[in-house]
N, CA, C and O atoms as a printed pandas DataFrame, in Angstrom:
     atom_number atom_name residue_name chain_id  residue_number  x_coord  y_coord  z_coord
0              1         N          UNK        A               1   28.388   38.583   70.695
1              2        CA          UNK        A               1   27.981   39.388   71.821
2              3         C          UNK        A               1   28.920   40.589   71.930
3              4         O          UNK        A               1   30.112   40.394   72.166
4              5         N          UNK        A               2   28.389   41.936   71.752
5              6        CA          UNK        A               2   28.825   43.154   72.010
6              7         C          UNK        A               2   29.156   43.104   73.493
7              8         O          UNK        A               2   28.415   42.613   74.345
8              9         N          UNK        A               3   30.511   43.739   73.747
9             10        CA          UNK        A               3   30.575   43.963   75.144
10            11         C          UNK        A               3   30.973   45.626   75.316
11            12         O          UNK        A               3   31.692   46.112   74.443
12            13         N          UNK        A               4   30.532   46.439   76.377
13            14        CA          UNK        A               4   30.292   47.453   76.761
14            15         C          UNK        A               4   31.655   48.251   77.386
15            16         O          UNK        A               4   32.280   47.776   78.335
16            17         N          UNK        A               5   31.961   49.285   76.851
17            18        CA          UNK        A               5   33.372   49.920   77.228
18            19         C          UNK        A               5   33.197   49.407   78.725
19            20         O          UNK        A               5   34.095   48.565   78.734
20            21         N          UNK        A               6   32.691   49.364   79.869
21            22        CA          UNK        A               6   32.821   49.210   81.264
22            23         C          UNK        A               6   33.237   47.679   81.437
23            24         O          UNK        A               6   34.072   47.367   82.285
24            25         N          UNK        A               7   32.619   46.716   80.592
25            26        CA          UNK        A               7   32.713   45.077   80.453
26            27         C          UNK        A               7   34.225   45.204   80.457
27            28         O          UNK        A               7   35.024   44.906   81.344
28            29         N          UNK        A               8   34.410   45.681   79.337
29            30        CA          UNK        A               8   35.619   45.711   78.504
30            31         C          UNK        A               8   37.173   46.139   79.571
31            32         O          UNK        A               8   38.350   45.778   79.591
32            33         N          UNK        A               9   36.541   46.832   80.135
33            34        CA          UNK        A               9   37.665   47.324   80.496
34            35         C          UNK        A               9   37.635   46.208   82.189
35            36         O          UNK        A               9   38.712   45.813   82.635
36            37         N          UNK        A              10   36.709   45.961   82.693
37            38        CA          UNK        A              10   36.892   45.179   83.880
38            39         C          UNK        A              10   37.495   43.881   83.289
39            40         O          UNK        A              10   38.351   43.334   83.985
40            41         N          UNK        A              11   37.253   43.454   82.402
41            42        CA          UNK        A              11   37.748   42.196   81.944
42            43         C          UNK        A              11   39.327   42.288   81.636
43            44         O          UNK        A              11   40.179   41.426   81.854
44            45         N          UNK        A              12   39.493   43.631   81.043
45            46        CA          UNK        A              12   40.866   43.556   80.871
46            47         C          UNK        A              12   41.877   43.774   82.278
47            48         O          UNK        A              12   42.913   43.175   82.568
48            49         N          UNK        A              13   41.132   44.900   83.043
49            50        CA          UNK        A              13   41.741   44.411   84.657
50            51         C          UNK        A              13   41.704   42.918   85.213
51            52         O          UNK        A              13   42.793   42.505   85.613
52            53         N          UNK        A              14   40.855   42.231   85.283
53            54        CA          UNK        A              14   40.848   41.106   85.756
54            55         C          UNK        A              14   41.562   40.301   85.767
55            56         O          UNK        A              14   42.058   39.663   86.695
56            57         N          UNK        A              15   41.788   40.219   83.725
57            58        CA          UNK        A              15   42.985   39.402   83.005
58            59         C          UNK        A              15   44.564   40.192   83.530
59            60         O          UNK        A              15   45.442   39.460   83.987
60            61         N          UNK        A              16   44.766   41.471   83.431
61            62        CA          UNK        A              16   45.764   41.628   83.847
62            63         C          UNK        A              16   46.333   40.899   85.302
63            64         O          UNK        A              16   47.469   40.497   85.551
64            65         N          UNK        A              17   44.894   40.886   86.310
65            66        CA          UNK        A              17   45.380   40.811   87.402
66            67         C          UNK        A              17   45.582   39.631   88.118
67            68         O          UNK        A              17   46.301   39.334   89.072
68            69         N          UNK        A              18   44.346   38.710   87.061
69            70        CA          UNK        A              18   44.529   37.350   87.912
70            71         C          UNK        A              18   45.066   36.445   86.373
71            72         O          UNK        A              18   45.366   35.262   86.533
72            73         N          UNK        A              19   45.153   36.971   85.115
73            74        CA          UNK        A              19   45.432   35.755   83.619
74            75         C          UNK        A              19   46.543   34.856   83.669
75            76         O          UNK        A              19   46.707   33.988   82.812
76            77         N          UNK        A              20   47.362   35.042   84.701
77            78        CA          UNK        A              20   48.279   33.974   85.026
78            79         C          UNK        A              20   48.067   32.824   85.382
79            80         O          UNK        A              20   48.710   31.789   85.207
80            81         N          UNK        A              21   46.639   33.147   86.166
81            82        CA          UNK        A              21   46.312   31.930   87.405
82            83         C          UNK        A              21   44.827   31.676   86.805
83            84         O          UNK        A              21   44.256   30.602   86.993
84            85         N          UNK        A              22   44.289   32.648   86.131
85            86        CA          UNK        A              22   42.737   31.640   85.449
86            87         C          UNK        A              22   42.588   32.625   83.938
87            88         O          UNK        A              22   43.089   33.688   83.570
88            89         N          UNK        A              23   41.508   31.518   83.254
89            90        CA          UNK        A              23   41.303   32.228   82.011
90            91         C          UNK        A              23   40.486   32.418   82.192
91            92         O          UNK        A              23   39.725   31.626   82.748
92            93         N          UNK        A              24   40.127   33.754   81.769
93            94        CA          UNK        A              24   38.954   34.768   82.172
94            95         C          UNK        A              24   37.763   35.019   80.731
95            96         O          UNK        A              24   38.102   35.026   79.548
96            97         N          UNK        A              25   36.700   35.161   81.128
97            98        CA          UNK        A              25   35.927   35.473   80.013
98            99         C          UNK        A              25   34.382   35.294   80.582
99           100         O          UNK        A              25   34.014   34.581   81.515
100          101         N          UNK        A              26   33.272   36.509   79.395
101          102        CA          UNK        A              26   32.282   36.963   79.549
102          103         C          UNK        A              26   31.342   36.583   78.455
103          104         O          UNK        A              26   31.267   36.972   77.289
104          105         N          UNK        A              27   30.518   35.566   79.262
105          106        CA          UNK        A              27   29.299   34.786   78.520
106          107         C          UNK        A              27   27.894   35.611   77.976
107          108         O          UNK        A              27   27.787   36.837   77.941
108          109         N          UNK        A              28   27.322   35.072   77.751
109          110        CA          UNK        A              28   25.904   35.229   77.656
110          111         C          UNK        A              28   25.634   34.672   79.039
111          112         O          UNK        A              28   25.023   35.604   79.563
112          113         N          UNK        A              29   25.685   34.124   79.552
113          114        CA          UNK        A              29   25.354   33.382   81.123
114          115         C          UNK        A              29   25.785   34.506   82.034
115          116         O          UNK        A              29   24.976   34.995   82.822
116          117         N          UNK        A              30   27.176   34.981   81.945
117          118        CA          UNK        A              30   27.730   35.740   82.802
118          119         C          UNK        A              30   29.174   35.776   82.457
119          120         O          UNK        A              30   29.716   35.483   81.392
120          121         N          UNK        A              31   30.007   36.458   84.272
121          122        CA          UNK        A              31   31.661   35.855   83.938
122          123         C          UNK        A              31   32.007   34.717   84.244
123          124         O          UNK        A              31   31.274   34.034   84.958
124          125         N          UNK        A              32   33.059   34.303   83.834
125          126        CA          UNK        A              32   33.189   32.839   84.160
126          127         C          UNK        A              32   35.099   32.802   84.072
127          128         O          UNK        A              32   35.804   33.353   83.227
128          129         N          UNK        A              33   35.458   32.104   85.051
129          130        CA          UNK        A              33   36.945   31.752   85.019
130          131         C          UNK        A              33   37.257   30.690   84.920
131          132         O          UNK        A              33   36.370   29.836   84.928
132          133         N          UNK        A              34   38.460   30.347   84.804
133          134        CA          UNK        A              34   38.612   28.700   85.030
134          135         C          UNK        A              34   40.062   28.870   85.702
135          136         O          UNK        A              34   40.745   29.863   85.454
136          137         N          UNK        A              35   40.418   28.039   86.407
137          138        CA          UNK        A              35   41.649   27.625   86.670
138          139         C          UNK        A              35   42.593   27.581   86.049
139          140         O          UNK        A              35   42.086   27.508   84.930
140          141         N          UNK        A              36   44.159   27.561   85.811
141          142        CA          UNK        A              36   44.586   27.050   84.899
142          143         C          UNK        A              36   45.847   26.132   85.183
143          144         O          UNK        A              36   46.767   25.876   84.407
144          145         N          UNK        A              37   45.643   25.652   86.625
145          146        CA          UNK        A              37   46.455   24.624   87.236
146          147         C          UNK        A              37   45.561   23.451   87.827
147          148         O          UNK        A              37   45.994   22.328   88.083
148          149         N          UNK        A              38   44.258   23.871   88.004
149          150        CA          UNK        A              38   43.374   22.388   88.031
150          151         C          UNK        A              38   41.903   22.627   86.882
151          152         O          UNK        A              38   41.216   21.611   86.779
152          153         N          UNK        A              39   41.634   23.312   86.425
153          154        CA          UNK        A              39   40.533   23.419   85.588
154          155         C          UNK        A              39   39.393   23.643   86.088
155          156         O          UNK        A              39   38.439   23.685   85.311
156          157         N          UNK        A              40   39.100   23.915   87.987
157          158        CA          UNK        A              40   38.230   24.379   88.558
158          159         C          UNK        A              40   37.107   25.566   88.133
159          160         O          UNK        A              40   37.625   26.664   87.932
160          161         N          UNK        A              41   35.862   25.510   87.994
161          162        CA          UNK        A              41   35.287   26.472   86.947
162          163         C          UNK        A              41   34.896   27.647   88.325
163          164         O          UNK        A              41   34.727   27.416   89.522
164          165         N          UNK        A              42   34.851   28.896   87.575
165          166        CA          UNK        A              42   33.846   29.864   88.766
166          167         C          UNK        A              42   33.134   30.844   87.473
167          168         O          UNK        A              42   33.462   31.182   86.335
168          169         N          UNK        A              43   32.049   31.047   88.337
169          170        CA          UNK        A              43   30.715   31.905   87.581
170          171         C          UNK        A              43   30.434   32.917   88.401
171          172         O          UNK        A              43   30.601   32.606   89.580
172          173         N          UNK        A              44   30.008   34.201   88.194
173          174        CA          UNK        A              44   29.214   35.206   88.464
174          175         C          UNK        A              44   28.341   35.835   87.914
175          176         O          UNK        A              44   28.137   35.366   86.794
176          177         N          UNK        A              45   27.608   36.814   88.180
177          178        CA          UNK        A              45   26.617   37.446   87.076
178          179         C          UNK        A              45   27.839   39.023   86.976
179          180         O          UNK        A              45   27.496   39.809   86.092
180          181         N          UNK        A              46   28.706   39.311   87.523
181          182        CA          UNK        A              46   29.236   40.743   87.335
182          183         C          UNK        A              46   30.659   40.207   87.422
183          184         O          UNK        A              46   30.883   39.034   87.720
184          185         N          UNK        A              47   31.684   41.158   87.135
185          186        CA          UNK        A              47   32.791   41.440   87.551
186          187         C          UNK        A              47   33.105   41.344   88.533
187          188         O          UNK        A              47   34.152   40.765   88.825
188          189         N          UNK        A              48   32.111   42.012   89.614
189          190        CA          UNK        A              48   33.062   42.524   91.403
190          191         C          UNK        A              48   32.651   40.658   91.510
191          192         O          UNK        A              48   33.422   39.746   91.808
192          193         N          UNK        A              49   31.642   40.603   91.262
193          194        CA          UNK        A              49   31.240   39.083   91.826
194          195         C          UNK        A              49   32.399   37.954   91.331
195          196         O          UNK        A              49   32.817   37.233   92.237
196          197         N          UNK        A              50   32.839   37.777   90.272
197          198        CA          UNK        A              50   33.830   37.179   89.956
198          199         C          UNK        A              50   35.281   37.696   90.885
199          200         O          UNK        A              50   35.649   36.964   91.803
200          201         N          UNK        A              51   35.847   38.635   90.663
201          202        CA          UNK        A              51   36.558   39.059   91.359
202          203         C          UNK        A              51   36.488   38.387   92.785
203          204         O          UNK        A              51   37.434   37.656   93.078
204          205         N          UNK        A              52   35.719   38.513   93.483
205          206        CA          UNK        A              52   35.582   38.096   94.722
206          207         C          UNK        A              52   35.446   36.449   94.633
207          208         O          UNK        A              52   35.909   35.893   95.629
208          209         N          UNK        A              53   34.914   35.591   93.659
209          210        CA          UNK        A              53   35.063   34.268   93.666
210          211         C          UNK        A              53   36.644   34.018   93.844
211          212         O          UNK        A              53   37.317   33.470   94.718
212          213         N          UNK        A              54   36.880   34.538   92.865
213          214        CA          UNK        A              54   39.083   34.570   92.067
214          215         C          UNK        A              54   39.520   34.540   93.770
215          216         O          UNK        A              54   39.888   33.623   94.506
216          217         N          UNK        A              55   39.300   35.913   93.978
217          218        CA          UNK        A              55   39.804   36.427   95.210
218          219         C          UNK        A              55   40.375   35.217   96.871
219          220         O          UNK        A              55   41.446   35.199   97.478
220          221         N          UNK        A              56   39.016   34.344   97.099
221          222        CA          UNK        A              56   38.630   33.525   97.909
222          223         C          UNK        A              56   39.007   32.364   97.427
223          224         O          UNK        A              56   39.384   31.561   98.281
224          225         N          UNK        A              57   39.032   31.923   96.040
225          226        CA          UNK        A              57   39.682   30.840   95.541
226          227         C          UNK        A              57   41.148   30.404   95.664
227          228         O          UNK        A              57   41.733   29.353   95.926
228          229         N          UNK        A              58   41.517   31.766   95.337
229          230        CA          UNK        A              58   43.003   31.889   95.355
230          231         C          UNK        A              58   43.644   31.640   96.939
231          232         O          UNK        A              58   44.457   30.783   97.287
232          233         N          UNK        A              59   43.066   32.562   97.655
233          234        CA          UNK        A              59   43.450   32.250   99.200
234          235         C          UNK        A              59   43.010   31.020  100.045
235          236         O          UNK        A              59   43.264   31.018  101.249
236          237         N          UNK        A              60   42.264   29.814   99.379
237          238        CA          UNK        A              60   41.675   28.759   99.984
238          239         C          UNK        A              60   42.419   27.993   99.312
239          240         O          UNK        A              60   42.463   26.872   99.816
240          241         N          UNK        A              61   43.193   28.135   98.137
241          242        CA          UNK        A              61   44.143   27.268   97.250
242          243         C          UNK        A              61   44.940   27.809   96.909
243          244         O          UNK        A              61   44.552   28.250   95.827
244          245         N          UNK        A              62   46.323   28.282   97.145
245          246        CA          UNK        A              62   47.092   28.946   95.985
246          247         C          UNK        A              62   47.439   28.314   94.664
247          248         O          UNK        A              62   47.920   27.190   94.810
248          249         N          UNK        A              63   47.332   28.712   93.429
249          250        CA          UNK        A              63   47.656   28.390   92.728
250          251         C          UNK        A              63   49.311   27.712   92.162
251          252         O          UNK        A              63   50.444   28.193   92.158
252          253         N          UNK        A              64   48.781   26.485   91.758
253          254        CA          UNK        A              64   50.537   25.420   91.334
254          255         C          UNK        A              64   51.104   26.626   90.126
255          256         O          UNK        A              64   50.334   27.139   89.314
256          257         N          UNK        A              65   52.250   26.870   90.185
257          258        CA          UNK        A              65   53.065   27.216   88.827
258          259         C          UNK        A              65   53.268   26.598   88.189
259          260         O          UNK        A              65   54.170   26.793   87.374
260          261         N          UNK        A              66   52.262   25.110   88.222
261          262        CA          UNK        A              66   52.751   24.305   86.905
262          263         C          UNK        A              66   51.091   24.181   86.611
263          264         O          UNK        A              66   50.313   24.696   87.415
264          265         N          UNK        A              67   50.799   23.768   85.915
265          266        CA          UNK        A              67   49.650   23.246   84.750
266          267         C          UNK        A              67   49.658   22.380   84.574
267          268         O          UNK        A              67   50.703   21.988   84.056
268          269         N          UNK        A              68   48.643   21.396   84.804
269          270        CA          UNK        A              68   48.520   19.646   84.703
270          271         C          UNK        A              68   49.333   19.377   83.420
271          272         O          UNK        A              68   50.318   18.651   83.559
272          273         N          UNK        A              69   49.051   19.877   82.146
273          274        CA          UNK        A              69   49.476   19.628   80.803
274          275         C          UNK        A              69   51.303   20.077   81.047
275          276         O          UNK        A              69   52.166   19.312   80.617
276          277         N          UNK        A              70   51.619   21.177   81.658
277          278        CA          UNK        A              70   53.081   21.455   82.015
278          279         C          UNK        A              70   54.141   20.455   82.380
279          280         O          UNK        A              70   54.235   20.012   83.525
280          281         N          UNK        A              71   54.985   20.082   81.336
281          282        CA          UNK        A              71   56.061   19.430   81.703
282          283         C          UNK        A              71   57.191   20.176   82.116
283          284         O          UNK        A              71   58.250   19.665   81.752
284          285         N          UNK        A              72   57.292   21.174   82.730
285          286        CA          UNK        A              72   58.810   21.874   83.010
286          287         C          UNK        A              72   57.702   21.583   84.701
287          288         O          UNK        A              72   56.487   21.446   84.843
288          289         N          UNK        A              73   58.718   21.590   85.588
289          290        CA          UNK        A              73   58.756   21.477   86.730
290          291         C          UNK        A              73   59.136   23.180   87.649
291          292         O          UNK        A              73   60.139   23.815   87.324
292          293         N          UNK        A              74   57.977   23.813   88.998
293          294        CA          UNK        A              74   58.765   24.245   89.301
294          295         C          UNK        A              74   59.871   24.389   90.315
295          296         O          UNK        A              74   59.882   23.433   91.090
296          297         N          UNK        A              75   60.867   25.349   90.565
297          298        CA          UNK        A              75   61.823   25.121   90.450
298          299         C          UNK        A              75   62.280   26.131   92.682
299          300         O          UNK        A              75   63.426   26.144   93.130
């Protein structure tokens, strides 16, 4: 799947802004994130729409600095 200089570049904002806290990526279905401290999935059909899932997710849960698989503790 070809993705479109505009795809391209929202995805790479996204990842900059949220790739700490979910892994980001663009389906044939749509966008889709995942968690990366509980594995919680989110879907949209666009960017802003994802964005705004991330957005509301994040503030209804903050994200752990650790990762289920993470054995360093934080601190």
């Amino acid at each position: 799947m070809r993705l479109t200089t505009q795809a391209l570049a929202a995805l790479d904002e996204l990842s900059r802004q949220w790739g700490a806290t979910y892994d980001i990526a663009v389906t044939r279905a749509g966008w889709v994130a995942k968690r990366l401290d509980n594995g919680r999935p989110l879907a949209a059909r666009d960017p802003d729409g994802l964005r705004e899932l991330i957005t509301a997710d994040s503030a209804a849960e903050p994200a752990s600095r650790n990762r289920p698989d993470d054995t360093r503790r934080a601190s």
